[in-house]
C-alpha beads as a LAMMPS data file, in Angstrom:
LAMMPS data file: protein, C-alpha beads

254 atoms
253 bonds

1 atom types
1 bond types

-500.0 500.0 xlo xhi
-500.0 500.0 ylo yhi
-500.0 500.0 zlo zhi

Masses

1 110.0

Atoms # bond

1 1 1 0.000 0.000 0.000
2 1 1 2.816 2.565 1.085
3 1 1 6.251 2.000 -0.085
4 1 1 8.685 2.259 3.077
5 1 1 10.565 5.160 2.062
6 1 1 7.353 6.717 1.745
7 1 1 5.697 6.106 5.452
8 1 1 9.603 6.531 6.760
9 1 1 9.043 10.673 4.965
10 1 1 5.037 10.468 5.926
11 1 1 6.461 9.789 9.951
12 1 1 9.412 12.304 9.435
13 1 1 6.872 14.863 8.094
14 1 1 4.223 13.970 11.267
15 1 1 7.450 14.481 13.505
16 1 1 7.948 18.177 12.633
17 1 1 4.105 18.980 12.361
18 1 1 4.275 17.591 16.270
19 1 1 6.654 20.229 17.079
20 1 1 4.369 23.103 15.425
21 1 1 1.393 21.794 17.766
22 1 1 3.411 21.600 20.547
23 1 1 4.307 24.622 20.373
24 1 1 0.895 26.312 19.337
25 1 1 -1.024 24.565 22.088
26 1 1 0.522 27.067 24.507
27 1 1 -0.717 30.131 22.881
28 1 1 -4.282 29.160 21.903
29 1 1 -5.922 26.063 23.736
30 1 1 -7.779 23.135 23.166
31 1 1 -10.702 24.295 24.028
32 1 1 -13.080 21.213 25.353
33 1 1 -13.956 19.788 28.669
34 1 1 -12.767 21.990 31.488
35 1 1 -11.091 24.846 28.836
36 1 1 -14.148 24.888 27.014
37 1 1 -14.645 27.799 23.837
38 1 1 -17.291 27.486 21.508
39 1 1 -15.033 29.392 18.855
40 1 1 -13.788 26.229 17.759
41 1 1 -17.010 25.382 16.553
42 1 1 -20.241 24.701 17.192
43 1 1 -21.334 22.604 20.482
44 1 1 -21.657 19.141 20.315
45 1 1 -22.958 17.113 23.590
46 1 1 -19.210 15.738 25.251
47 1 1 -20.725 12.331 24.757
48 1 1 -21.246 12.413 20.907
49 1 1 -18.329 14.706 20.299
50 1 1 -16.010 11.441 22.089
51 1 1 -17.171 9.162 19.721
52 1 1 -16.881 10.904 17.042
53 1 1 -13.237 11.830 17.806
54 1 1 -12.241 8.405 19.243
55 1 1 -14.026 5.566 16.970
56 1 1 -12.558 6.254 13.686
57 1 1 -9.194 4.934 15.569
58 1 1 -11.214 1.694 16.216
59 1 1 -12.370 1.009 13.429
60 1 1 -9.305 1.770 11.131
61 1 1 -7.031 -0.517 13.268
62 1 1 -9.831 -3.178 13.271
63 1 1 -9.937 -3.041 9.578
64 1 1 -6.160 -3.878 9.142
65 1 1 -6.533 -6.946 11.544
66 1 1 -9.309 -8.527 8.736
67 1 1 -6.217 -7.622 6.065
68 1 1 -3.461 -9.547 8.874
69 1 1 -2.095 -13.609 7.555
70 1 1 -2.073 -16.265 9.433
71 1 1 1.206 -16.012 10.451
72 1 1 1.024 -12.273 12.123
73 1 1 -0.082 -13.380 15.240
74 1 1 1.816 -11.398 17.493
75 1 1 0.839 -7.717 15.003
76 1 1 -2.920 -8.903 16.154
77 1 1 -2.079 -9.347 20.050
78 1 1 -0.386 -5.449 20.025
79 1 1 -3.015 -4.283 17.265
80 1 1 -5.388 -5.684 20.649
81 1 1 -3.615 -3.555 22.490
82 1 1 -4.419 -0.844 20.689
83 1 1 -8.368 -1.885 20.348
84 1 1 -9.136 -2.578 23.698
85 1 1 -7.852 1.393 24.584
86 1 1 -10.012 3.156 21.865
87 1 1 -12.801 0.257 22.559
88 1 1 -13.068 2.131 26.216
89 1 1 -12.489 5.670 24.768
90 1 1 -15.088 5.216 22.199
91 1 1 -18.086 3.306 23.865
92 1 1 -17.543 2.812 27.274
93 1 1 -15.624 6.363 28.650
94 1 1 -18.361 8.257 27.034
95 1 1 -21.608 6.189 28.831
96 1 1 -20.187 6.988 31.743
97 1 1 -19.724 10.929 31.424
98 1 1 -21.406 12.660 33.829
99 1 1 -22.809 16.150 33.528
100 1 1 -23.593 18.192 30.221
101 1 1 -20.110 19.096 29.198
102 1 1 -20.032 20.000 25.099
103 1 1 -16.898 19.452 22.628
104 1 1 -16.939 22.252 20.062
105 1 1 -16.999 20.067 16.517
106 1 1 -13.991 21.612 15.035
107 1 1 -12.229 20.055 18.384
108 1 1 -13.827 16.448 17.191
109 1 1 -13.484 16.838 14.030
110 1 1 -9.850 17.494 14.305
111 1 1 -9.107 14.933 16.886
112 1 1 -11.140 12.732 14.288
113 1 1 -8.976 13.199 11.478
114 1 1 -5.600 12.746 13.381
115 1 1 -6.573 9.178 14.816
116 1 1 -7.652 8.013 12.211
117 1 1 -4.216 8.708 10.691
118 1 1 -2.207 7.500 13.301
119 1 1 -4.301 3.946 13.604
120 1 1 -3.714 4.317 9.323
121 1 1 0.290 4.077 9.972
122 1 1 0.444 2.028 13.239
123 1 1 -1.420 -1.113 11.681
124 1 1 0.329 -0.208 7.999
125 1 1 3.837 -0.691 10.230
126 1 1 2.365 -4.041 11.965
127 1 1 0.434 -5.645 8.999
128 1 1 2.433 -4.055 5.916
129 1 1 5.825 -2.837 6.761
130 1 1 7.340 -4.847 9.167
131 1 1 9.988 -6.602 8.259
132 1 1 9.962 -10.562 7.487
133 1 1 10.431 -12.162 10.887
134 1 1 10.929 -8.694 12.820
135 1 1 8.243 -10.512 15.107
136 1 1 9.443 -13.636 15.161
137 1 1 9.433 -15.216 18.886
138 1 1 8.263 -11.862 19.699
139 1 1 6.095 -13.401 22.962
140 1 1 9.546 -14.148 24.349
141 1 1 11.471 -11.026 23.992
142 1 1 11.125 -8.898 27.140
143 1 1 10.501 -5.505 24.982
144 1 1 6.973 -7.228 24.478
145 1 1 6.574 -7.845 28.440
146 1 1 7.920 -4.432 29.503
147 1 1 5.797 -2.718 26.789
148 1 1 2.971 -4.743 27.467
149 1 1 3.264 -4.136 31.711
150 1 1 3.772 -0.487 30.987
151 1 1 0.736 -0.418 28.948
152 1 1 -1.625 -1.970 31.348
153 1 1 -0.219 0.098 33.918
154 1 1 -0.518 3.383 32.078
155 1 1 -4.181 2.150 31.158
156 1 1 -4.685 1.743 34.901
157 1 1 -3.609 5.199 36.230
158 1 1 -5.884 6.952 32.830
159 1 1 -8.444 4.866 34.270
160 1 1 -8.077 5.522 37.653
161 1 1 -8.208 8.847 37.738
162 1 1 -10.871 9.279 34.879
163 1 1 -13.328 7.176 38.022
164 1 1 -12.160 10.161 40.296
165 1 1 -12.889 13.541 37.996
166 1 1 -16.343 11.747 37.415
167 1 1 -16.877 11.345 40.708
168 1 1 -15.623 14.406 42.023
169 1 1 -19.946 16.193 41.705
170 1 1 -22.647 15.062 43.348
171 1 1 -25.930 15.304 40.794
172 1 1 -26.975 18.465 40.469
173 1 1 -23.477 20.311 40.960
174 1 1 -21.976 22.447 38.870
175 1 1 -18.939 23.644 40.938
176 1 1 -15.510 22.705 40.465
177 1 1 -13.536 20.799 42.513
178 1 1 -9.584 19.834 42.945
179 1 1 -8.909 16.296 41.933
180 1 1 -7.857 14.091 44.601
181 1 1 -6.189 11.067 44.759
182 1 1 -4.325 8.255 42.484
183 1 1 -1.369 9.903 40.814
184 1 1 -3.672 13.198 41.277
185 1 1 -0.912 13.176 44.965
186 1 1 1.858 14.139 42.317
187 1 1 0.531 15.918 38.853
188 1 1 -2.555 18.157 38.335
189 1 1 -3.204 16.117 35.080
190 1 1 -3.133 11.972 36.278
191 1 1 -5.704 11.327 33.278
192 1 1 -2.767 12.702 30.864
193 1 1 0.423 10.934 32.636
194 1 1 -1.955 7.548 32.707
195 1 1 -2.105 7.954 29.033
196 1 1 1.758 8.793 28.142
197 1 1 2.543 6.010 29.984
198 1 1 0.243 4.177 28.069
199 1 1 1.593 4.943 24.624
200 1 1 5.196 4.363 25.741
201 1 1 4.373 0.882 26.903
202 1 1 3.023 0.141 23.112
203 1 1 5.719 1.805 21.215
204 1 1 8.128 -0.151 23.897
205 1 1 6.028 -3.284 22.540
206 1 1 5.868 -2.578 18.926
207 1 1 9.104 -1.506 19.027
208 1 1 8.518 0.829 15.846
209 1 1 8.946 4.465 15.046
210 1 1 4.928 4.649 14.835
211 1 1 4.642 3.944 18.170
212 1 1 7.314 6.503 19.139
213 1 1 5.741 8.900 17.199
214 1 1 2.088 8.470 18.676
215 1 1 4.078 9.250 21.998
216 1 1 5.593 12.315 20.848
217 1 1 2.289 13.254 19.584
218 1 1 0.203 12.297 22.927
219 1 1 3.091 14.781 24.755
220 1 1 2.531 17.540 21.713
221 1 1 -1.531 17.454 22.584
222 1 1 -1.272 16.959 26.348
223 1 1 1.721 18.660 27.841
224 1 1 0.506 22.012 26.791
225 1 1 -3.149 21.025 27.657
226 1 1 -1.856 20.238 31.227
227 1 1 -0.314 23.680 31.558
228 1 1 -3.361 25.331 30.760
229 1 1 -5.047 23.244 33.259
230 1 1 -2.837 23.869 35.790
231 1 1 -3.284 27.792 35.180
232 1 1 -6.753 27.337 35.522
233 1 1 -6.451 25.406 38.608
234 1 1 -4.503 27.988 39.785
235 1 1 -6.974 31.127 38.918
236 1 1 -10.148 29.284 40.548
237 1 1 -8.598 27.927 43.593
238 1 1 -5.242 29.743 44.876
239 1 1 -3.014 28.567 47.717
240 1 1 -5.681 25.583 48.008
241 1 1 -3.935 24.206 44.719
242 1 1 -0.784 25.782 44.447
243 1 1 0.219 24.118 47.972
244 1 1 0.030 20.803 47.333
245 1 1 2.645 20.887 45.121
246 1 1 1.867 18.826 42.325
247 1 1 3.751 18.723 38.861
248 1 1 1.635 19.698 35.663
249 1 1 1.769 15.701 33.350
250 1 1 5.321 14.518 34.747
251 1 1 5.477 13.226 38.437
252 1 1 8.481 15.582 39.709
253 1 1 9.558 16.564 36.365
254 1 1 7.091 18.772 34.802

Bonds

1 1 1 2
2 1 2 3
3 1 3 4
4 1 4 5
5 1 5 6
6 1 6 7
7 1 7 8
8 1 8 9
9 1 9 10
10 1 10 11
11 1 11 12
12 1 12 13
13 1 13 14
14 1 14 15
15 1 15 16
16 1 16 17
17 1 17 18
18 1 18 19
19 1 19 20
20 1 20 21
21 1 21 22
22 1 22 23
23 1 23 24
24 1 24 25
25 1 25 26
26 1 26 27
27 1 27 28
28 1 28 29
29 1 29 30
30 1 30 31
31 1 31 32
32 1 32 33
33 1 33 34
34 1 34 35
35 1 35 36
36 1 36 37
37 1 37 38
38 1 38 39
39 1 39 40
40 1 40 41
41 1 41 42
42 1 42 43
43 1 43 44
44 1 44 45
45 1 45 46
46 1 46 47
47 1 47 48
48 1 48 49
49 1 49 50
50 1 50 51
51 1 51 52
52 1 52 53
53 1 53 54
54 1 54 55
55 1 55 56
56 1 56 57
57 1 57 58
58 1 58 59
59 1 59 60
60 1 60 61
61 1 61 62
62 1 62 63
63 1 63 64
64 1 64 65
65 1 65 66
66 1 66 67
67 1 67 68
68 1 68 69
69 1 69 70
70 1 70 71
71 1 71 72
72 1 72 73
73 1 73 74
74 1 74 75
75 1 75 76
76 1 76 77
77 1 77 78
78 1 78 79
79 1 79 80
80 1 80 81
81 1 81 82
82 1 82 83
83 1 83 84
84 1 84 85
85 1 85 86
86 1 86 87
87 1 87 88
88 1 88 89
89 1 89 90
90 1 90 91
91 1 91 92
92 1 92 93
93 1 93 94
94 1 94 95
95 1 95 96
96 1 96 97
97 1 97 98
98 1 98 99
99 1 99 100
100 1 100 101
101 1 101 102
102 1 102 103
103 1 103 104
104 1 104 105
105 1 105 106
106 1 106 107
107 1 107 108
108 1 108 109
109 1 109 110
110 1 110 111
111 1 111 112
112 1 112 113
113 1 113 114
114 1 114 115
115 1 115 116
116 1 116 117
117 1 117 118
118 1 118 119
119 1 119 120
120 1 120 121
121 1 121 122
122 1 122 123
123 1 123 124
124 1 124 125
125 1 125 126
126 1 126 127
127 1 127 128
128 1 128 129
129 1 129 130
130 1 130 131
131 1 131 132
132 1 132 133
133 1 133 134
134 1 134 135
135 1 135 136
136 1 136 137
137 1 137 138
138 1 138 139
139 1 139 140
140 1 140 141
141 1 141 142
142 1 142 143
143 1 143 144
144 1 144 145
145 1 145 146
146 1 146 147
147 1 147 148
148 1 148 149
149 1 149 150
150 1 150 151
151 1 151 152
152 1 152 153
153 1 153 154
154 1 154 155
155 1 155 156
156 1 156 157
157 1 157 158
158 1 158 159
159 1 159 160
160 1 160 161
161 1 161 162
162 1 162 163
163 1 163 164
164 1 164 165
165 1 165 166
166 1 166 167
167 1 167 168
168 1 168 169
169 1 169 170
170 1 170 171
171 1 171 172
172 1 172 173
173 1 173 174
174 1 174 175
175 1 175 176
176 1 176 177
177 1 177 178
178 1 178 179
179 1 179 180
180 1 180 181
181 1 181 182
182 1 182 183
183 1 183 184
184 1 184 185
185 1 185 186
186 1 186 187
187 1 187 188
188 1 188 189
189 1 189 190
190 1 190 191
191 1 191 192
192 1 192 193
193 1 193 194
194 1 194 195
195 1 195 196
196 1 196 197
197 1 197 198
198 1 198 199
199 1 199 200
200 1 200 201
201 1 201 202
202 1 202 203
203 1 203 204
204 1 204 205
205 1 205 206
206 1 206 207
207 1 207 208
208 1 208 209
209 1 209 210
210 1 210 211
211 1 211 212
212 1 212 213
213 1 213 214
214 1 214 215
215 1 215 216
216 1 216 217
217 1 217 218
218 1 218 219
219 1 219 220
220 1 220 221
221 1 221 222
222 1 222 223
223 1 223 224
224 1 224 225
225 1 225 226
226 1 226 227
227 1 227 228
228 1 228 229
229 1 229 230
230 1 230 231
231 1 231 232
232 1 232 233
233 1 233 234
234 1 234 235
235 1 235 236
236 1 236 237
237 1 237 238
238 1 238 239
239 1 239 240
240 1 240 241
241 1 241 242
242 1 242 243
243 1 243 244
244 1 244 245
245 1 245 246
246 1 246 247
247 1 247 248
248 1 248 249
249 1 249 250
250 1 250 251
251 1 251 252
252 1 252 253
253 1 253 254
């Protein structure tokens, strides 16, 4: 389908334009959820807007496993990997939303087009590209075990502290309230760190350049996201935030 000189200058090209959102995301932000701003479009209910944004991923990595051989075993068990996280983004994160939070559609629409793209070259590298036997007794080779640990464990922290922003309103409230614990003790963003740990546990297991490059992406989006967060934290609660100390993403770094 691609050549691989072609995806190599497709994930070079993806590399720089990571840079350009990285940067940009900490002059103008994404403006959902918490940051909400309708000038990115017009509102769609939070609910809708996540499916929309997250099931394209699902279903264009479920589409490469129908193309995968008989013999690409292990690319199904990591391209599971990579279903079961956008299986619980797409259907089962947004049944439990709480509240009637709206996603401007440009913001979908946007985060649409982008996973879709990355699920495009993530299960071109694991079906398509990879080399002959670059898999082979894969389920032995400790990169797949790390990866695969750090994955879960990632999943488990985004998880975790996606159960604790839920429940952080009784029905009927409106107010805000500071996140409490989980890995909430140590960055003002746990949902975020959960999911960069995530993505470095499957490009650990992959082992592949698309994997590193969906991490550098998940830091372009969140790390800036975080900081605005963490200035908003700051404006609507004070010394009642600022004391506890916590990093923005990175536990102690950042």
């Amino acid at each position: 389908m691609l050549s691989i000189e072609t995806f190599n200058w497709i994930l070079i090209a993806m590399a720089l334009m990571g840079v350009v959102v990285f940067v940009a995301l900490y002059f103008v932000e994404a403006g959902y959820g918490y940051l909400f701003n309708p000038k990115f479009g017009f509102p769609l209910s939070n609910k809708v807007g996540w499916v929309l944004m997250e099931a394209p991923a699902f279903l264009v990595m479920a589409w490469w496993c129908t193309k995968s051989t008989p013999d690409q075993t292990v690319q199904l068990v990591l391209a599971a990997l990579y279903l079961l996280h956008y299986f619980q983004r797409s259907f089962i994160f947004p049944l439990l939303m709480r509240g009637r939070s709206k996603m401007p559609v440009g913001i979908a629409l946007m985060g649409l087009v982008f996973n879709s793209i990355n699920a495009f070259l993530i299960g071109c590298w694991l079906f398509e590209l990879a080399p002959a036997g670059f898999y082979a007794d894969w389920f032995t080779d400790l990169r797949f075990w790390a990866g695969l640990l750090i994955f879960l464990l990632g999943m488990g922290i985004n998880m975790q502290a996606d159960h604790i922003v839920r429940n952080l309103r009784k029905p009927g409230d409106t107010r805000h309230y500071i996140p409490r614990g989980g890995m909430f003790r140590y960055v003002s963003s746990a949902n975020y760190f959960g999911e960069l740990v995530e993505w470095t546990g499957f490009a650990i297991a992959t082992w592949s350049w698309t994997g590193a490059l969906f991490v550098w992406w998940t830091f372009a989006n969140l790390a800036p996201r975080s900081a605005s967060l963490y200035k908003r934290y700051e404006r609507e609660f004070g010394e009642e935030f600022t004391r506890l100390g916590r990093k923005r993403i990175l536990p102690f770094i950042y």
